[in-house]
PyMOL CGO cylinders between C-alpha atoms (Angstrom):
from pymol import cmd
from pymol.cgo import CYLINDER

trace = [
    CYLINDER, 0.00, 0.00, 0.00, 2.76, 1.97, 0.49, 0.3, 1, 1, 1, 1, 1, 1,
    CYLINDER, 2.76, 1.97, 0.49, 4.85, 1.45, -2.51, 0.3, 1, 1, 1, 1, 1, 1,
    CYLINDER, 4.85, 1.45, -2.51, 1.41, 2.40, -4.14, 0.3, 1, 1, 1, 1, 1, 1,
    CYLINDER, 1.41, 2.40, -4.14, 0.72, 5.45, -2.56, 0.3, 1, 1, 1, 1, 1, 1,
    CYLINDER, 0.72, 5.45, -2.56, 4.19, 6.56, -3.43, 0.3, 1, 1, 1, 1, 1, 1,
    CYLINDER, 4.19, 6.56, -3.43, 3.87, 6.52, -6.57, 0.3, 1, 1, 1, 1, 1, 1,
    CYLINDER, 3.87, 6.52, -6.57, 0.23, 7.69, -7.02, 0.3, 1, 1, 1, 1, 1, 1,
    CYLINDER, 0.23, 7.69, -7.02, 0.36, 10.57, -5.23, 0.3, 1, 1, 1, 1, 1, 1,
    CYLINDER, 0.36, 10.57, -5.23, 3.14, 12.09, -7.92, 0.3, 1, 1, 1, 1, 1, 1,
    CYLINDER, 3.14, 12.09, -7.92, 1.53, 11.02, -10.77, 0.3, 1, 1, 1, 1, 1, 1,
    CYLINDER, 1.53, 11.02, -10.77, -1.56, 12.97, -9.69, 0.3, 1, 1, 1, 1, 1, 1,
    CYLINDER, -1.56, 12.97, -9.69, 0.89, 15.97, -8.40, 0.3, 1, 1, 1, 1, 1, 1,
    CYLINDER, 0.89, 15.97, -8.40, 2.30, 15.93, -12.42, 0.3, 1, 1, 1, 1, 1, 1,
    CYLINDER, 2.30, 15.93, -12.42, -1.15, 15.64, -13.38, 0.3, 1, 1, 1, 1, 1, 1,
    CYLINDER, -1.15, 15.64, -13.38, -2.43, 18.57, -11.52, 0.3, 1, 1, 1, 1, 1, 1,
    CYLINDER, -2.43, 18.57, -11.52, 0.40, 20.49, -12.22, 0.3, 1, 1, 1, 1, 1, 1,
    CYLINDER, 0.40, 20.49, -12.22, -0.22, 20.08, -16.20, 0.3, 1, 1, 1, 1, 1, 1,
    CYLINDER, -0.22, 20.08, -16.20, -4.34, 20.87, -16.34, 0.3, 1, 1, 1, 1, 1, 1,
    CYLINDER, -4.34, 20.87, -16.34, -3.07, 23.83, -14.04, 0.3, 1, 1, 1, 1, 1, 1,
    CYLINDER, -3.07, 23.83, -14.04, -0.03, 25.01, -16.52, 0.3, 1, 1, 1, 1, 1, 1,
    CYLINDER, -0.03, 25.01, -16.52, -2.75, 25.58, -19.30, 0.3, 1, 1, 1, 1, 1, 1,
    CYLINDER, -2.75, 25.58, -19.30, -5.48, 26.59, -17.52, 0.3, 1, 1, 1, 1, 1, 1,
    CYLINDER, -5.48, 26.59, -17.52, -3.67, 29.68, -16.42, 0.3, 1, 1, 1, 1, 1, 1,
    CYLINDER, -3.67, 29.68, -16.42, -1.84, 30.54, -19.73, 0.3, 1, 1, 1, 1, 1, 1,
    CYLINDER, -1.84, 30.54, -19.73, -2.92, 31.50, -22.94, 0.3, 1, 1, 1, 1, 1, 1,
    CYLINDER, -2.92, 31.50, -22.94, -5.15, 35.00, -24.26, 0.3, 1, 1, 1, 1, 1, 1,
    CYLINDER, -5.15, 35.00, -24.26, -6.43, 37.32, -21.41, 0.3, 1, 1, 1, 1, 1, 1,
    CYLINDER, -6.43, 37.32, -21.41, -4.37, 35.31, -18.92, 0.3, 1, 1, 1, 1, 1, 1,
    CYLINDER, -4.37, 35.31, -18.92, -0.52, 36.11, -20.02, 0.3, 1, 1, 1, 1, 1, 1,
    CYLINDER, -0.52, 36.11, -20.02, -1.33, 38.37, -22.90, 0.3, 1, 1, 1, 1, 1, 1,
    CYLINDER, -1.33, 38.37, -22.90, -2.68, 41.92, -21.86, 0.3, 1, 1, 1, 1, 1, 1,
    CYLINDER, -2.68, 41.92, -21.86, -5.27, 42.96, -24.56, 0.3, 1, 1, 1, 1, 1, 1,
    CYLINDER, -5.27, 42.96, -24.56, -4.69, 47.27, -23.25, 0.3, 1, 1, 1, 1, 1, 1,
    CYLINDER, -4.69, 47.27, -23.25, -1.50, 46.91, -24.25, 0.3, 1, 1, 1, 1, 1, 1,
    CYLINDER, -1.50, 46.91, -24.25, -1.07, 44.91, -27.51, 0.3, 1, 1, 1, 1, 1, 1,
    CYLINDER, -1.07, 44.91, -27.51, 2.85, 44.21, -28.82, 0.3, 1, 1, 1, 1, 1, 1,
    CYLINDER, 2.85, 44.21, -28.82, 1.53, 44.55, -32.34, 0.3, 1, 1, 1, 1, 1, 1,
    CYLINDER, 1.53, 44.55, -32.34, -1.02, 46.73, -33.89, 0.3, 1, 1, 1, 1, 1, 1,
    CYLINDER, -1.02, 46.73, -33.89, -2.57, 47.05, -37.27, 0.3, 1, 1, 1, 1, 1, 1,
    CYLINDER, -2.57, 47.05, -37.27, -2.21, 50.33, -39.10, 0.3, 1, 1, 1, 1, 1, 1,
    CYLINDER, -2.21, 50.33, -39.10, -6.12, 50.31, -39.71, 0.3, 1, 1, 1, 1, 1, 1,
    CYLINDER, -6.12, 50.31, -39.71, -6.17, 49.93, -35.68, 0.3, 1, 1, 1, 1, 1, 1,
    CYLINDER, -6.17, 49.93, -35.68, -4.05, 53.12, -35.34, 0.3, 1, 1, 1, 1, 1, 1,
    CYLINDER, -4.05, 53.12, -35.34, -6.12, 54.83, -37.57, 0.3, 1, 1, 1, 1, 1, 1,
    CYLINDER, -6.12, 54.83, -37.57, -9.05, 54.09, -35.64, 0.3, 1, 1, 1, 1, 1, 1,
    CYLINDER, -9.05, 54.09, -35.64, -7.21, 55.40, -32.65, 0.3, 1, 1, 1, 1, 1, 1,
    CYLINDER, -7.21, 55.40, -32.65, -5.98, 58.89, -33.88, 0.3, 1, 1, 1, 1, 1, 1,
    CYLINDER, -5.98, 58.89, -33.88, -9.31, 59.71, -35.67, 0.3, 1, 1, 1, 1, 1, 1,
    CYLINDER, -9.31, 59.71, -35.67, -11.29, 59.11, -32.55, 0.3, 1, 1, 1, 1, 1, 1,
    CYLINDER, -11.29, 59.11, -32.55, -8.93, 61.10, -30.51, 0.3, 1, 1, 1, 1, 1, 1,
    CYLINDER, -8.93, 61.10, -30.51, -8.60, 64.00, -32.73, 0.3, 1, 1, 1, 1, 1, 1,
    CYLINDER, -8.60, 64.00, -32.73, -12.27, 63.95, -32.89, 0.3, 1, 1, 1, 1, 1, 1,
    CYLINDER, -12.27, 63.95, -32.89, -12.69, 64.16, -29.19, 0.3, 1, 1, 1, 1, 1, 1,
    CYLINDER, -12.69, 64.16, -29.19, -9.44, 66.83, -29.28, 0.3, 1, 1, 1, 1, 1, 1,
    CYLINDER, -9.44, 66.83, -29.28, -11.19, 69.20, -31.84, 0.3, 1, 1, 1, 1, 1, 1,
    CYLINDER, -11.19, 69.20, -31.84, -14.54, 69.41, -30.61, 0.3, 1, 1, 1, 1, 1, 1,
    CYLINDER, -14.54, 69.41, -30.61, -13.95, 68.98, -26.60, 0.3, 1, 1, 1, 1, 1, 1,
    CYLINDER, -13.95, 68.98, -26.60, -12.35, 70.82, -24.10, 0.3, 1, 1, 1, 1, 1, 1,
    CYLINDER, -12.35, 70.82, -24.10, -9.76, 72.61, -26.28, 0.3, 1, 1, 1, 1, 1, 1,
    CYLINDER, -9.76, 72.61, -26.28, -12.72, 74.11, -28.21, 0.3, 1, 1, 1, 1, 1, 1,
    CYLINDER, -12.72, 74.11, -28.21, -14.86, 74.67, -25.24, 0.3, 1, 1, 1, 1, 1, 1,
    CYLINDER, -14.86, 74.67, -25.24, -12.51, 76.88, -23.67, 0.3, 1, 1, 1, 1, 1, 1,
    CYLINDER, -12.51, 76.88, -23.67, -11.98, 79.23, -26.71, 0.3, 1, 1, 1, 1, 1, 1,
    CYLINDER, -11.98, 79.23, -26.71, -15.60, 79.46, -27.51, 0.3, 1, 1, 1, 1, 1, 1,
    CYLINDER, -15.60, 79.46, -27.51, -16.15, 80.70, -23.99, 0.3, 1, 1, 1, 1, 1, 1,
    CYLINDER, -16.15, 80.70, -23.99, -13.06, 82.80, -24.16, 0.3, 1, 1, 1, 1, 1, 1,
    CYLINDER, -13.06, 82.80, -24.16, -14.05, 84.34, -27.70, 0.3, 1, 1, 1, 1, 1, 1,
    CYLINDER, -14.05, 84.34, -27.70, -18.04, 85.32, -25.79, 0.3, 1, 1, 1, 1, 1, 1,
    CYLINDER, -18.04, 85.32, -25.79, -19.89, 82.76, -28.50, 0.3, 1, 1, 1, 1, 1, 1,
    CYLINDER, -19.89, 82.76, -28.50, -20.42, 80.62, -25.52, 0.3, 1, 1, 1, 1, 1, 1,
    CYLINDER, -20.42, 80.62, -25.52, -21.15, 80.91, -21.71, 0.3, 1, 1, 1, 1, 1, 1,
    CYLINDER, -21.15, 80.91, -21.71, -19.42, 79.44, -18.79, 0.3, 1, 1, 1, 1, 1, 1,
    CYLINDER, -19.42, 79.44, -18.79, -22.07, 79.22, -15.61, 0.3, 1, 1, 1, 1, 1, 1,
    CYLINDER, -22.07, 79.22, -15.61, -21.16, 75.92, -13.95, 0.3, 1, 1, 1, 1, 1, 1,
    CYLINDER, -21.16, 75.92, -13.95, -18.06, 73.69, -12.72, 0.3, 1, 1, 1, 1, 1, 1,
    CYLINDER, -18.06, 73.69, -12.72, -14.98, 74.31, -14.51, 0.3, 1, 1, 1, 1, 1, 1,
    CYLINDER, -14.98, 74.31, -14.51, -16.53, 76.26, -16.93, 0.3, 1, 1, 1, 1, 1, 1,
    CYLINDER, -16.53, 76.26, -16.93, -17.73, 79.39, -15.24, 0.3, 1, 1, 1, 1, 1, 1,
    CYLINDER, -17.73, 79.39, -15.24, -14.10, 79.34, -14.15, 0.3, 1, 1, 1, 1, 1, 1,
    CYLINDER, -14.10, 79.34, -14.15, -12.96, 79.95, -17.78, 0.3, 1, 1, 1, 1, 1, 1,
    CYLINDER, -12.96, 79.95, -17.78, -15.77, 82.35, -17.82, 0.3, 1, 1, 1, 1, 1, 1,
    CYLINDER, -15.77, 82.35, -17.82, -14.14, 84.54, -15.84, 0.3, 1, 1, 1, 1, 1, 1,
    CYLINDER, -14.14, 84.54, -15.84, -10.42, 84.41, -17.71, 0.3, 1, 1, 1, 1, 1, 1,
    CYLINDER, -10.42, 84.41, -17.71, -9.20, 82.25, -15.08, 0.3, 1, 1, 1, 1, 1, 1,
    CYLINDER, -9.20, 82.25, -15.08, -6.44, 79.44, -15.68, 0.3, 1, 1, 1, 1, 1, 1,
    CYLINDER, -6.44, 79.44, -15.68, -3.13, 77.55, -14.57, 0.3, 1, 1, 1, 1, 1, 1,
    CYLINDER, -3.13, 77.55, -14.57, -0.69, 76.39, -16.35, 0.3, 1, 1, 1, 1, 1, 1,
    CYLINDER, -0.69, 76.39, -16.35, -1.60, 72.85, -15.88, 0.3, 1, 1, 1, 1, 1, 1,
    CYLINDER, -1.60, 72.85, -15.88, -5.11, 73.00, -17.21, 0.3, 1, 1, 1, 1, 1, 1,
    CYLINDER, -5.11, 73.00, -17.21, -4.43, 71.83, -20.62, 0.3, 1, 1, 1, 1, 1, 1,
    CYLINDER, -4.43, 71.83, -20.62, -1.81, 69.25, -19.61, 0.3, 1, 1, 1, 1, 1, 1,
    CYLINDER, -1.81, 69.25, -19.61, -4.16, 66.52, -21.11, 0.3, 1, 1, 1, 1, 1, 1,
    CYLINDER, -4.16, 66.52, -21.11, -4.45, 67.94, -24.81, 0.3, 1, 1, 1, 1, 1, 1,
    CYLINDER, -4.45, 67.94, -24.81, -0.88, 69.18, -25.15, 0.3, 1, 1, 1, 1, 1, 1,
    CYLINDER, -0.88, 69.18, -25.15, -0.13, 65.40, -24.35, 0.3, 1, 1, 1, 1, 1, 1,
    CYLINDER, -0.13, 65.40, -24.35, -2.33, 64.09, -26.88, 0.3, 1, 1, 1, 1, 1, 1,
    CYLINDER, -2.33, 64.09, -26.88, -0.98, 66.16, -29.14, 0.3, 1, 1, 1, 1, 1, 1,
    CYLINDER, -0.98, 66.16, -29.14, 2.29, 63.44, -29.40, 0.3, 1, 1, 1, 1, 1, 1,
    CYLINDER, 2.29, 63.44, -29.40, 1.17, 60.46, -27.29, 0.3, 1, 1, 1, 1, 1, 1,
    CYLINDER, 1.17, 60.46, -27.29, -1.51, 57.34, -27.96, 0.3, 1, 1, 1, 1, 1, 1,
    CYLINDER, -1.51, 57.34, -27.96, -3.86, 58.60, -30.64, 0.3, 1, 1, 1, 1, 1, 1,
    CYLINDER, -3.86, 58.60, -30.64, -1.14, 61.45, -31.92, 0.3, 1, 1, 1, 1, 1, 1,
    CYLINDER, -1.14, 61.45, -31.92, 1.74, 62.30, -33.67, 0.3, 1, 1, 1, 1, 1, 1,
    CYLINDER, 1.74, 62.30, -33.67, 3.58, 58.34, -32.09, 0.3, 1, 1, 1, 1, 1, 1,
    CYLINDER, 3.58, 58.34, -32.09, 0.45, 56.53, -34.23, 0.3, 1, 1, 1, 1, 1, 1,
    CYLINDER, 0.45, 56.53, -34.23, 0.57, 58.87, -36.79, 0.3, 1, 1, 1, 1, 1, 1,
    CYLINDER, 0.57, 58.87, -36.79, 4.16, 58.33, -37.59, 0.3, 1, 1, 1, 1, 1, 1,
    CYLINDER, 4.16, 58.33, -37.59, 3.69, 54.49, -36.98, 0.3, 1, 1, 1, 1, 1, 1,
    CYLINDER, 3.69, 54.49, -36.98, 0.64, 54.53, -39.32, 0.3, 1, 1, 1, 1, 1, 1,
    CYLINDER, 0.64, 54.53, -39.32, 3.16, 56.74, -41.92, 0.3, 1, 1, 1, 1, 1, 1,
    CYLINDER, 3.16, 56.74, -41.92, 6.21, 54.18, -41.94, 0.3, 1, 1, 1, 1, 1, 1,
    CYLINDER, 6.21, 54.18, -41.94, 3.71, 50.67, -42.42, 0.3, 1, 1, 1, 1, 1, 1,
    CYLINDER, 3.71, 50.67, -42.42, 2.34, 52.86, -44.91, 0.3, 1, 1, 1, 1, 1, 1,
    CYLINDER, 2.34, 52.86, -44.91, 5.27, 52.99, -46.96, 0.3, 1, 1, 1, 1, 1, 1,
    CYLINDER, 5.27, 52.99, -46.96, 6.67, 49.87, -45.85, 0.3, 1, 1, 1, 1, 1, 1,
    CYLINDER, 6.67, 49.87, -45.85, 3.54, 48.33, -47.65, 0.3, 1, 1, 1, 1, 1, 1,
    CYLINDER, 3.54, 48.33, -47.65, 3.98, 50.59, -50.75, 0.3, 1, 1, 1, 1, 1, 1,
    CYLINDER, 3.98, 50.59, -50.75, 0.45, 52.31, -49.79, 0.3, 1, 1, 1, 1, 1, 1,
    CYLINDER, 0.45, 52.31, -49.79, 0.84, 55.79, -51.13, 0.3, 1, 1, 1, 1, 1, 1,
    CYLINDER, 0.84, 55.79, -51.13, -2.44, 57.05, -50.58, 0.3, 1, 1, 1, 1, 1, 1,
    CYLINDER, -2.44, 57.05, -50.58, -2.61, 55.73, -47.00, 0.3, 1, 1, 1, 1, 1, 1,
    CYLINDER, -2.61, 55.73, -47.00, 0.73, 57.60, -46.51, 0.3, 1, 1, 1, 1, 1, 1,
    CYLINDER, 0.73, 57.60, -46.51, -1.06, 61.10, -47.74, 0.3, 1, 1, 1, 1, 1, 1,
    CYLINDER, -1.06, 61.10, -47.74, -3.78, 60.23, -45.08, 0.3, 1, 1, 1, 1, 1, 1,
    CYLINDER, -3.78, 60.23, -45.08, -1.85, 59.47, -42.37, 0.3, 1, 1, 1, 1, 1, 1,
    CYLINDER, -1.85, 59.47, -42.37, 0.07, 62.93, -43.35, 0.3, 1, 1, 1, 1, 1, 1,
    CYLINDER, 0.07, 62.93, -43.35, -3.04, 64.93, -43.85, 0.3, 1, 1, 1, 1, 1, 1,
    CYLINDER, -3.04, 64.93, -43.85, -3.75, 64.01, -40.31, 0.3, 1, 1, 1, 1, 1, 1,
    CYLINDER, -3.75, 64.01, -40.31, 0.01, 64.96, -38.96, 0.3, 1, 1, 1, 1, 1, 1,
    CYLINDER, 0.01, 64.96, -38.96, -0.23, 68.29, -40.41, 0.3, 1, 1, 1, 1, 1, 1,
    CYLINDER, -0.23, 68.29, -40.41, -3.88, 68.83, -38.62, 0.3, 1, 1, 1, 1, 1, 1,
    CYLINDER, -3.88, 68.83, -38.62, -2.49, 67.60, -35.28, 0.3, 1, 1, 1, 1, 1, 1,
    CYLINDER, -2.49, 67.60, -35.28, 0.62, 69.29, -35.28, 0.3, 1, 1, 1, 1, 1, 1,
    CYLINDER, 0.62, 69.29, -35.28, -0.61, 72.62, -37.11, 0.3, 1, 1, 1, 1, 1, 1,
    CYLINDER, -0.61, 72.62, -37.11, -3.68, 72.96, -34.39, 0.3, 1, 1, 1, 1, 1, 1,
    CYLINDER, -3.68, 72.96, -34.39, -1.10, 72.76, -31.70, 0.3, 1, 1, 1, 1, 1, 1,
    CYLINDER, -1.10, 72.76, -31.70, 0.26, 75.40, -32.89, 0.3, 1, 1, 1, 1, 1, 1,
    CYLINDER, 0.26, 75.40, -32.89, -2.26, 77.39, -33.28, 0.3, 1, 1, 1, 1, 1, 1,
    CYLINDER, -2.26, 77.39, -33.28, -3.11, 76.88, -29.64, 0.3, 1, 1, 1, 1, 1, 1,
    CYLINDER, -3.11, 76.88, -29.64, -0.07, 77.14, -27.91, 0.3, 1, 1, 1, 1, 1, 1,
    CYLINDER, -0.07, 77.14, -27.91, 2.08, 78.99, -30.17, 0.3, 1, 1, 1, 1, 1, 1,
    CYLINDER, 2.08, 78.99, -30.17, 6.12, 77.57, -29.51, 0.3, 1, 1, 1, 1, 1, 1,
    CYLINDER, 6.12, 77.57, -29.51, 5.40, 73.34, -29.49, 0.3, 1, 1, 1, 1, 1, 1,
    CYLINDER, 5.40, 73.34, -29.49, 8.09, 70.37, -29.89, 0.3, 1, 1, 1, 1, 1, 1,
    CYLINDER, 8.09, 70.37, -29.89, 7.73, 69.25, -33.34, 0.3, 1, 1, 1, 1, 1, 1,
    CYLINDER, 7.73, 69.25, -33.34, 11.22, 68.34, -34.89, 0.3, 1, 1, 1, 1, 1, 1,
    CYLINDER, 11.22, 68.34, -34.89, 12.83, 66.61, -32.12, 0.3, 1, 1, 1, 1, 1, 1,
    CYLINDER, 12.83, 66.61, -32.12, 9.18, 65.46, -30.36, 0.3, 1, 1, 1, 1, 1, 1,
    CYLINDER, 9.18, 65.46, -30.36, 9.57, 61.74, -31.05, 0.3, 1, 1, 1, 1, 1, 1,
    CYLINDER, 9.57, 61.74, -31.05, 13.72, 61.32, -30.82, 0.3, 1, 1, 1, 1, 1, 1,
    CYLINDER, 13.72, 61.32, -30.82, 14.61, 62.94, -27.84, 0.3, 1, 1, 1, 1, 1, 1,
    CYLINDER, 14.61, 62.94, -27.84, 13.69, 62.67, -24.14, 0.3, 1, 1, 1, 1, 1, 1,
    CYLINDER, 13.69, 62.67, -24.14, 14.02, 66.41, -23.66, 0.3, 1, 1, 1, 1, 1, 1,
    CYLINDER, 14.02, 66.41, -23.66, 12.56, 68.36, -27.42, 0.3, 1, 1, 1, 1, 1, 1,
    CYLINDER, 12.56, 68.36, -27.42, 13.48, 71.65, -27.61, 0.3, 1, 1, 1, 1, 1, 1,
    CYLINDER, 13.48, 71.65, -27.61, 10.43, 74.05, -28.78, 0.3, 1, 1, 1, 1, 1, 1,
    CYLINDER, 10.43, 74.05, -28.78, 10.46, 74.63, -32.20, 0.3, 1, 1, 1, 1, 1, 1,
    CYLINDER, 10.46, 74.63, -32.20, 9.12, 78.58, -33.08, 0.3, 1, 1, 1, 1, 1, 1,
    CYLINDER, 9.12, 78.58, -33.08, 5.45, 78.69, -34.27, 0.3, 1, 1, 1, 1, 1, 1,
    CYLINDER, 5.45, 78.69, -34.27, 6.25, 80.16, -37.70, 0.3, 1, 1, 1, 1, 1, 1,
    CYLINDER, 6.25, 80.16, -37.70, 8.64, 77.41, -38.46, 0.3, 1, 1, 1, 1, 1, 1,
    CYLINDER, 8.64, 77.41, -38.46, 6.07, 75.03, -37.39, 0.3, 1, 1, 1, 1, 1, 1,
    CYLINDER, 6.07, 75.03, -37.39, 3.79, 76.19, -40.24, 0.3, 1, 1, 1, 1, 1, 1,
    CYLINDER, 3.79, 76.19, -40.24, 6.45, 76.25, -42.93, 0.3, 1, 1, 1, 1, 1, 1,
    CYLINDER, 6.45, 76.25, -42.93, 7.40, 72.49, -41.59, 0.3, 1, 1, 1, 1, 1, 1,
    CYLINDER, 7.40, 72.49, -41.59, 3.14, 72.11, -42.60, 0.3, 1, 1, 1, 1, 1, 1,
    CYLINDER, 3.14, 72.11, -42.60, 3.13, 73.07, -45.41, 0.3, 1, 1, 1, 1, 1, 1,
    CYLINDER, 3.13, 73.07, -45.41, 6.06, 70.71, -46.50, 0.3, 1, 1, 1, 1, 1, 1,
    CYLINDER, 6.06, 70.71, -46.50, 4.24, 67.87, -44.89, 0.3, 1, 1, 1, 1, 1, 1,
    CYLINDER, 4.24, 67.87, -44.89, 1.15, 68.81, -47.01, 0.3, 1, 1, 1, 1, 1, 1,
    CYLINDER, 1.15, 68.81, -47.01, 2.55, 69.32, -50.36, 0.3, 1, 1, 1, 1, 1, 1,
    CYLINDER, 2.55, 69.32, -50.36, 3.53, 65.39, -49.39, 0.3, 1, 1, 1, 1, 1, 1,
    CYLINDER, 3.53, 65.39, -49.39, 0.32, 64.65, -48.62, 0.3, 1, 1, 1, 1, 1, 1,
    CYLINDER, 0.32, 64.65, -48.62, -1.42, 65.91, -51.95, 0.3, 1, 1, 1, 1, 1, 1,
    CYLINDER, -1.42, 65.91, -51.95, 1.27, 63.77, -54.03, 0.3, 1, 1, 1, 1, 1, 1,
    CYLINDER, 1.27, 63.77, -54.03, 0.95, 60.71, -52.50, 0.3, 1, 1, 1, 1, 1, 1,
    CYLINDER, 0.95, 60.71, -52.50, -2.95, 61.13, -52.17, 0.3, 1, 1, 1, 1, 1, 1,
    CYLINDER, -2.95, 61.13, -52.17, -2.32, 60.62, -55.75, 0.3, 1, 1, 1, 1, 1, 1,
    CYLINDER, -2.32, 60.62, -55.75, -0.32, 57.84, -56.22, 0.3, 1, 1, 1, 1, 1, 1,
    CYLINDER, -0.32, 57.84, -56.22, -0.73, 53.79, -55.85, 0.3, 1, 1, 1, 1, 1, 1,
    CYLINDER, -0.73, 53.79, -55.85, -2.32, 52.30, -53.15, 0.3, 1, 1, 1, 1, 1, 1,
    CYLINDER, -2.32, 52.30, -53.15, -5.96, 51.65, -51.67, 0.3, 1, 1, 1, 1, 1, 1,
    CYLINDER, -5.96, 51.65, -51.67, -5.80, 53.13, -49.08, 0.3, 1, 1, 1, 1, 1, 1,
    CYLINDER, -5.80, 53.13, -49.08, -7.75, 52.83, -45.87, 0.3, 1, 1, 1, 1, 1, 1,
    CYLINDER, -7.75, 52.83, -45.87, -11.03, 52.29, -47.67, 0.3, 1, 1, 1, 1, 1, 1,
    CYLINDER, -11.03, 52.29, -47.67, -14.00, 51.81, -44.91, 0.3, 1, 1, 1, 1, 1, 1,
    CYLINDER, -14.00, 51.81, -44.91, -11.68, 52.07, -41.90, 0.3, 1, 1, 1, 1, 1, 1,
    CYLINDER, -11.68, 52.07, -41.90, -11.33, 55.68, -42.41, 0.3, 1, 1, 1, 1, 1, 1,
    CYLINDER, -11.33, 55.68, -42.41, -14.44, 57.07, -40.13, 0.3, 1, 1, 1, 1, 1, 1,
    CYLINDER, -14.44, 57.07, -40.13, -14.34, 60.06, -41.67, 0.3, 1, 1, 1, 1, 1, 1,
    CYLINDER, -14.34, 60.06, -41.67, -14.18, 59.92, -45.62, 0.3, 1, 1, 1, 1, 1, 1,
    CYLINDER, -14.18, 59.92, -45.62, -14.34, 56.24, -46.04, 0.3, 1, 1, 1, 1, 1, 1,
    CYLINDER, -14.34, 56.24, -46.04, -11.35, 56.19, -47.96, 0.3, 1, 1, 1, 1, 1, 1,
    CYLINDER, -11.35, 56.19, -47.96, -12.16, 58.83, -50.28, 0.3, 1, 1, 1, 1, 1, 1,
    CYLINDER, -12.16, 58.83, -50.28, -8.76, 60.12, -51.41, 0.3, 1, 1, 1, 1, 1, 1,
    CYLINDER, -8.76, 60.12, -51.41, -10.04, 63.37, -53.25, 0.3, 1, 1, 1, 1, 1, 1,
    CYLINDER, -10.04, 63.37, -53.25, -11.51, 64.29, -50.12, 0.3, 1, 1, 1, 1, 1, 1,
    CYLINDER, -11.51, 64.29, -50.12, -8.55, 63.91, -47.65, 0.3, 1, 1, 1, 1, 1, 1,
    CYLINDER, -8.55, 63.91, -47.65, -6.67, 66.37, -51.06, 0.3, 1, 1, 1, 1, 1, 1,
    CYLINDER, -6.67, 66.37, -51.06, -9.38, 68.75, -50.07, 0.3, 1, 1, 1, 1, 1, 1,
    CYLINDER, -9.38, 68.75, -50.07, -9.07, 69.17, -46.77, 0.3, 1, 1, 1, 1, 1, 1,
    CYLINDER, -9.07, 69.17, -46.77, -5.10, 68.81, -47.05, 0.3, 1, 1, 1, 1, 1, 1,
    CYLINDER, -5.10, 68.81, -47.05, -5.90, 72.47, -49.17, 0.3, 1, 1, 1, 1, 1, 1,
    CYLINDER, -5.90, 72.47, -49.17, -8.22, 73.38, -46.89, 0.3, 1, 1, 1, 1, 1, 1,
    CYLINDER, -8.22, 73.38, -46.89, -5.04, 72.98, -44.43, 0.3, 1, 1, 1, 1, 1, 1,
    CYLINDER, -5.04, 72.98, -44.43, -2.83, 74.45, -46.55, 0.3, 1, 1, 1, 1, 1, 1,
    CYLINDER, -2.83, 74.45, -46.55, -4.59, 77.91, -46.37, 0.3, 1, 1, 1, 1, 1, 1,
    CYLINDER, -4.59, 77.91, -46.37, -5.48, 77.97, -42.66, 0.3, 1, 1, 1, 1, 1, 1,
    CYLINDER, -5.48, 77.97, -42.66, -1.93, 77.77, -41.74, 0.3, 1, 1, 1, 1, 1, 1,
    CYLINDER, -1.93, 77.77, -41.74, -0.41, 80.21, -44.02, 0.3, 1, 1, 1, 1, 1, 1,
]
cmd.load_cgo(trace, "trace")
C-alpha cells in the first residue's frame, strides 16, 4: 500500500500540475489585450481619428468658444474659464495628446507601415492628419516640440512660424501621394471612407489655414 501510494500521489501531483499550466496561460491570462505588442495600421487609424475627434470638438474648443463670448461658462470648470481664469496645468491633457496614444507616435507608426507596404495614398492620409495635429497645436499654444518630439527625451520648442512652414512641406507630401498607388484605408477611415479626393481637399483646406 505503500509502494502504491508513493507513486500515485506524484503522478496525480504531475497531473495537476499540467491541467493547471494551461489553464492559467494563454489569451487574457498572459497576454494583456490594453497593451497589444503589435497593432494594425487600420487599428491606429481608428485610434488617432477618434482622438482628434474628441481633441477638436472637446475641451480645447470649449474653452476658446467661452473665451471668444460665443459661448457661456455658468457651472463647474466652466464658469471658471468664464471669468479668464487658468493655470498652467489646465491643458496638460491635450498638449499630451498632441504626441502620445492617438497622436503624432500613431501617426508616424501609421506613416512608416504605410510605406513599408507601398500604400501611397494611406501615406497622404496618415500625413493629412500629422499636419492637422501638429498645425492645431500650434495654433493653440504657439512655440510646441515638433522636430525633435519623437527622438529625444528632452525636445526643444520649435518657433510657431517654423512650425507652419514644416506644414506646409508635410502637405505638399500629402497631396502627391494622395495621388499615387495604393488603396488606401477604404471603410476604416471614419471620416471619408477612404475617399482620397476628399482627404486632397481638406489637405488644401489645411494648406490655407496655416499660411
Amino acid at each position: 500500500m505503500r509502494n502504491a501510494t508513493k507513486h500515485v500521489i506524484p503522478a496525480l501531483l504531475a497531473l495537476g500540475a499540467l491541467g493547471c499550466g494551461s489553464f492559467i496561460s494563454g489569451p487574457g491570462y498572459t497576454t494583456n489585450p490594453n497593451a497589444p505588442s503589435a497593432v494594425s495600421r487600420d487599428q491606429r487609424l481608428a485610434a488617432v481619428q477618434a482622438a482628434m475627434t474628441v481633441q477638436l470638438t472637446g475641451t480645447l474648443a470649449r474653452a476658446v468658444c467661452i473665451w471668444m463670448q460665443q459661448c457661456a461658462g455658468v457651472q463647474r470648470q466652466y464658469s471658471t474659464l468664464g471669468l479668464y481664469n487658468t493655470t498652467e496645468d489646465d491643458f496638460d491633457t491635450e498638449l499630451s495628446q498632441v504626441y502620445g496614444g492617438g497622436g503624432m507616435i500613431d501617426i508616424r507608426a501609421i506613416e512608416s507601415d504605410a510605406v513599408a507596404a507601398g500604400d501611397s495614398v494611406y501615406e497622404g492620409v496618415a500625413k493629412v492628419l500629422e499636419a492637422l495635429d501638429v498645425g492645431t497645436a500650434a495654433d493653440l499654444w504657439g512655440d510646441i516640440p515638433y522636430s525633435e518630439a519623437l527622438t529625444s527625451p528632452t525636445p526643444h520648442y520649435d518657433a510657431q512660424q517654423d512650425v507652419y512652414a514644416a506644414v506646409q512641406t508635410v502637405l505638399d507630401q500629402a497631396i502627391t501621394e494622395l495621388a499615387g498607388p495604393g488603396s488606401g484605408p477604404g471603410q476604416v477611415d471614419l471620416w471619408y471612407g477612404g475617399d482620397a479626393a476628399k482627404w486632397t481637399e481638406l489637405a488644401h483646406t489645411l494648406k490655407a489655414r496655416f499660411y
